[in-house]
C-alpha positions in Angstrom: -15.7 73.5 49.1 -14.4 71.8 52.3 -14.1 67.8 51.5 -17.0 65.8 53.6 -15.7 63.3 55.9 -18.2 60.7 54.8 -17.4 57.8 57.3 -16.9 60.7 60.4 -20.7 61.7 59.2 -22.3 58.1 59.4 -20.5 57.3 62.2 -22.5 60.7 63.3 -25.2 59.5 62.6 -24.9 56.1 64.2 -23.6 57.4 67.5 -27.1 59.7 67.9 -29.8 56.5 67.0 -27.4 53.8 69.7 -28.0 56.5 72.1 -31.6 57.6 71.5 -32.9 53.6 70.8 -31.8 53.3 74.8 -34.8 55.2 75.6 -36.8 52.3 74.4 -36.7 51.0 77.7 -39.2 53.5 78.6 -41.8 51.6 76.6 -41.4 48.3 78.9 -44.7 49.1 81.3 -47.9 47.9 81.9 -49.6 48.7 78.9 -46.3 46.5 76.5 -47.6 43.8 79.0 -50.9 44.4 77.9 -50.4 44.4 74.7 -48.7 40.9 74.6 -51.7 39.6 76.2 -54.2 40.7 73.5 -51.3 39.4 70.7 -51.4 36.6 72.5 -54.8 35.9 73.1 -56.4 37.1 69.8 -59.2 34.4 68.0 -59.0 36.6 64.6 -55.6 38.1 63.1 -53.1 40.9 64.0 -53.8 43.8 61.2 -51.1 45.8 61.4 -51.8 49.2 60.1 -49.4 52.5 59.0 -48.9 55.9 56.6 -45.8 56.6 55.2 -42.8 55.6 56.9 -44.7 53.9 59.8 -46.3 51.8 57.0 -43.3 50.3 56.0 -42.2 49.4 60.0 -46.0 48.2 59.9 -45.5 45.6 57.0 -41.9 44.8 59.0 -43.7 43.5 62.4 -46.5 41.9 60.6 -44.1 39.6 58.3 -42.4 38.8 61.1 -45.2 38.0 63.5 -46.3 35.8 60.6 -42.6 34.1 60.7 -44.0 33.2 64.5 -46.9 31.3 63.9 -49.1 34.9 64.6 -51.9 35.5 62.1 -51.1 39.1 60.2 -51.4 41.0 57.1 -51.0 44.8 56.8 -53.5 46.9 55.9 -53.1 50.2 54.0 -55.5 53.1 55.9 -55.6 54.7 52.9 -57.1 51.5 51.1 -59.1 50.9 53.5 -61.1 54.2 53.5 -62.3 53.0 50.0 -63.7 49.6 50.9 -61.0 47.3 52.8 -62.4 47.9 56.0 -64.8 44.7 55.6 -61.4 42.9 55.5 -61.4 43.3 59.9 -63.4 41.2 61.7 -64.4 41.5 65.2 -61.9 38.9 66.5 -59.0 40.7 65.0 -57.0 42.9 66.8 -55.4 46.5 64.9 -51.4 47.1 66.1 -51.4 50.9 64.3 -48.3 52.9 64.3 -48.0 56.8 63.7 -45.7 58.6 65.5 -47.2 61.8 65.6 -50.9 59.6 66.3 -52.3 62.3 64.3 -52.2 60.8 60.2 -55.4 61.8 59.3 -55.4 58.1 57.2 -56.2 56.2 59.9 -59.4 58.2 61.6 -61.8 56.4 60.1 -60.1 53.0 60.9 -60.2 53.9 64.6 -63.9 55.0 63.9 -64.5 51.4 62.3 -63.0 49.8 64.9 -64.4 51.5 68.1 -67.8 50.7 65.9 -67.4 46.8 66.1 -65.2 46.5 69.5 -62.4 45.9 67.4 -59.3 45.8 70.1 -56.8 48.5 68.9 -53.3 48.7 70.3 -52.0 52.7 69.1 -48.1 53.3 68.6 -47.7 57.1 68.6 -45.6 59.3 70.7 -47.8 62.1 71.5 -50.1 61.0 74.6 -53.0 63.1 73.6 -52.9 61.8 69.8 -55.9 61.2 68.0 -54.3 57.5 67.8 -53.7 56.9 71.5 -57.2 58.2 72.9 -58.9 55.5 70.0 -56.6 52.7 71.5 -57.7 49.7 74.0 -54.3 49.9 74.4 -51.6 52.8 74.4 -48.1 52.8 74.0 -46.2 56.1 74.2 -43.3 56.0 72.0 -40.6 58.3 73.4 -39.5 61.8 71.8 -36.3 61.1 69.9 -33.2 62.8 68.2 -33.4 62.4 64.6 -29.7 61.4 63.1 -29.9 64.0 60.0 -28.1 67.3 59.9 -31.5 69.2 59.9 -32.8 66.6 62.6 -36.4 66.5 61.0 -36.0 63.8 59.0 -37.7 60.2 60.5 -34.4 58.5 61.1 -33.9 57.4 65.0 -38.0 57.5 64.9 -38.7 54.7 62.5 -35.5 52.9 64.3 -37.2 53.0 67.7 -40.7 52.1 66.0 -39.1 49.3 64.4 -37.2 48.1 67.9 -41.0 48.1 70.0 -41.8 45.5 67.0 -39.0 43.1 67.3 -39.2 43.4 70.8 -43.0 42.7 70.6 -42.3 40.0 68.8 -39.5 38.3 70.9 -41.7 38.8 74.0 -44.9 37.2 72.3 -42.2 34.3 70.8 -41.3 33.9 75.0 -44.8 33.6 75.7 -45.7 30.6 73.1 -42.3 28.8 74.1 -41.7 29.4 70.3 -38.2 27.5 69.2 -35.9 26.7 66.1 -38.2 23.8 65.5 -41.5 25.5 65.2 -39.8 28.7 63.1 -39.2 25.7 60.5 -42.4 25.2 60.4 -44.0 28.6 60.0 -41.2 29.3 57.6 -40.5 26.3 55.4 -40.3 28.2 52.0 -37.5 30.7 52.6 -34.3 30.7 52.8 -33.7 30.5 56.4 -36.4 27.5 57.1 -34.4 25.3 54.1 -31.2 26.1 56.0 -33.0 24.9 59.2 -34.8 21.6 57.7 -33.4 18.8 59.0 -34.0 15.0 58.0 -35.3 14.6 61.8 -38.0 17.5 61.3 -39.9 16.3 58.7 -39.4 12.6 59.0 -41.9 9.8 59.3 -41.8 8.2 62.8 -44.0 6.3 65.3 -47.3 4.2 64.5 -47.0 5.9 61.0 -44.1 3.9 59.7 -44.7 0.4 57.8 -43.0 -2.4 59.3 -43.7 -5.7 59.1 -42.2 -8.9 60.7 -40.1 -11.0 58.2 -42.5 -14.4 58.6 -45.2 -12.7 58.1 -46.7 -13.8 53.9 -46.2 -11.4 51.6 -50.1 -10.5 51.1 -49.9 -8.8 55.0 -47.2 -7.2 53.7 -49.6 -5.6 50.8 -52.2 -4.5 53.1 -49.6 -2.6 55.1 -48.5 -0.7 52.3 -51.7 0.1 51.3 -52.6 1.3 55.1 -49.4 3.6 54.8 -49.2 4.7 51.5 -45.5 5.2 51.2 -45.0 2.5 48.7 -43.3 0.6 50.5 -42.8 -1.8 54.0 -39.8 -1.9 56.3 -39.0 -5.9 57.0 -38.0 -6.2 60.4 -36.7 -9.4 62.7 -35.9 -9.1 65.9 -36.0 -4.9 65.8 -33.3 -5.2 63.0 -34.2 -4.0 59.7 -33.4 -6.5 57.3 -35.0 -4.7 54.2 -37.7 -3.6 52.2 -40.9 -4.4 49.9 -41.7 -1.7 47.6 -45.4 -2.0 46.7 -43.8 -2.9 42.8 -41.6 -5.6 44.0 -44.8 -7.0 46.6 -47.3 -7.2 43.8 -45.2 -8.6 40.8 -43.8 -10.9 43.9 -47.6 -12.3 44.5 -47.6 -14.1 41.1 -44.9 -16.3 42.6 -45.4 -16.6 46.0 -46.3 -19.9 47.6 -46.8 -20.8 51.3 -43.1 -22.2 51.3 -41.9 -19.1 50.2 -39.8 -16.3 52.7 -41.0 -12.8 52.8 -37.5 -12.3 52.8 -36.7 -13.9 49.1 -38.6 -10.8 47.8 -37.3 -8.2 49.8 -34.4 -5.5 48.6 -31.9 -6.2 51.5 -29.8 -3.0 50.9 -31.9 -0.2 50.9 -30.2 3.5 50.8 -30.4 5.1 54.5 -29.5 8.8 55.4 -28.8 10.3 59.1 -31.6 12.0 61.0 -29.1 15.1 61.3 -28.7 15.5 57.9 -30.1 17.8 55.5 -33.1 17.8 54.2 -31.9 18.9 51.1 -29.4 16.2 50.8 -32.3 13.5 51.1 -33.6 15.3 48.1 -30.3 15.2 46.2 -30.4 11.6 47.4 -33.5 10.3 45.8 -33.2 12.1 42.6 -29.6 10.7 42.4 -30.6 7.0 42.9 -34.4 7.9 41.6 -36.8 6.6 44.5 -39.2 8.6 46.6 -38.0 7.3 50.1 -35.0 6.9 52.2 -34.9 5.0 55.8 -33.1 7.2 58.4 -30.6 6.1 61.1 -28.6 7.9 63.8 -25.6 7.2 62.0 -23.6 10.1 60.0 -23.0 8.2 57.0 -25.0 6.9 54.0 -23.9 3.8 53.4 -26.3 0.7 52.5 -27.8 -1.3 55.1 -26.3 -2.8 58.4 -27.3 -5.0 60.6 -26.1 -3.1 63.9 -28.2 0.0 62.5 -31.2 1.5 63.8 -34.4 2.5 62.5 -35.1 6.4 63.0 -38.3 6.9 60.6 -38.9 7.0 56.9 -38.6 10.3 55.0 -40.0 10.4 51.9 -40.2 13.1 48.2 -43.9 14.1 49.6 -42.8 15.9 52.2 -39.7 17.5 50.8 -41.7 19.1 48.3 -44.5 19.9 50.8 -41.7 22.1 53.0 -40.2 23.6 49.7 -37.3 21.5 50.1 -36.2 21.7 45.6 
């Protein structure tokens, strides 16, 4: 028996889907502009929907329109035959794939649907399909080579189904102006949002931070903190930070405090700071080092203690670490 080139076979392989994915550009019509619209403009949720194969691109395109800030779950046809159809409602919109547009799974979906005036965009690449004469929308996938040695087995197919999602999915991120910034926050949990967090995106800024002017009594200085619940009230003079009052230090400090006293006798005057470009897993690593549950951030690189010449950026504090996952 002759020896199989293995790497001359997947190379093959390879060669046949980089050609045949090129025809995806046949796809780019009116109807993919159509079907960003309704994406777009749906009130309800994207089901996406799929047997077999296309089932498993199905689940693919509706984790990542979730990753987008799109409303989606997939829905099994199969399940849904027996009950899971109540999970549509009218302002959802169905994204099915089949590429024959034949799977005799998802009839009584399109029945359901066409029912209730439930929009339906169909993926299939036969134009008289069962699937594309159901849809509101139709998109013709085109007849591929299959990358096996039979050529029968859904290779290049699921690769070009797959593509039409991604590329649904850019166009629809185009359309909402979607950036890094906003992908951090449909995505917080996973590994690529944590990479992403920055001190900067979850950072306390604006009317919300507690400051206080430095001859003001230590009592205004309570009522702030309790306004902002952070625990705490940035002592400012002149726009410079010249420390803090954690709510501990303000009310064991009333028990002393006279009207001769300065705010700024009670005051820690070198609180911990941390850049607004750094991670925010390293203001986590931070806290639990020197145990508090806030850091003041600056536009400076470095963490050193307070200076005078240094800039108040926000305040990030332990609640919203956790909120965004940050461990």
């Amino acid at each position: 028996m002759a020896k199989v080139n293995y790497i001359s076979v997947a190379k093959k392989a390879a060669a046949v889907q980089i050609s045949e994915l090129k025809k995806i550009n046949k796809i780019f019509d009116k109807s993919f502009i159509q079907a960003i619209e309704f994406m777009a403009n749906c009130k309800g949720k994207v089901i996406t929907a799929g047997i077999g194969k296309s089932g498993l691109i199905a689940r693919k395109v509706s984790a990542t329109l979730s990753s987008v800030g799109i409303s989606s779950f997939f829905l099994n046809p199969s399940e849904a035959n027996h009950g899971d159809l109540g999970q549509i409602d009218k302002r959802d919109l169905l994204l099915v794939f089949s590429y024959s547009g034949n799977t005799a799974e998802i009839a009584n979906m399109l029945k359901y649907a066409n029912r209730f005036n439930i929009k339906v965009i169909g993926v299939a690449s036969k134009k008289d399909s069962l699937l594309l004469k159901a849809s509101d929308v139709k998109i013709l996938l085109p007849q591929v080579k299959e990358s096996d040695p039979t050529g029968l087995v859904p290779t290049t197919s699921t690769s070009i189904t797959l593509l039409l999602g991604d590329c649904l999915a850019v166009a629809l991120m185009n359309k909402m102006s979607f950036s890094k910034e906003r992908f951090k926050v449909f995505h917080p949990g996973g590994n690529i949002g944590q990479t992403l967090l920055l001190v900067k995106d979850i950072m306390i800024i604006g009317s919300k931070l507690p400051k206080i002017n430095i001859n003001k009594s230590i009592y205004d200085a309570t009522k702030i903190i309790d306004q902002k619940k952070l625990g705490l009230v940035v002592v400012m003079e002149k726009n410079q930070i010249k420390g803090i009052l954690t709510d501990g230090d303000a009310r064991r400090g009333i028990k002393y405090y006279s009207k001769n006293d300065h705010l700024k006798k009670f005051i820690t005057t070198n609180p911990l700071f941390i850049s607004e470009s750094a991670p925010a897993s390293k203001a986590l690593s931070l806290m639990n080092e020197k145990k508090i549950t806030s850091l003041l951030v600056t536009t400076e690189q470095n963490y050193n203690k307070v200076k005078s010449n240094k800039k108040l950026k926000g305040i990030v504090h332990i609640h919203s670490l956790l909120q965004y996952g940050i461990k």
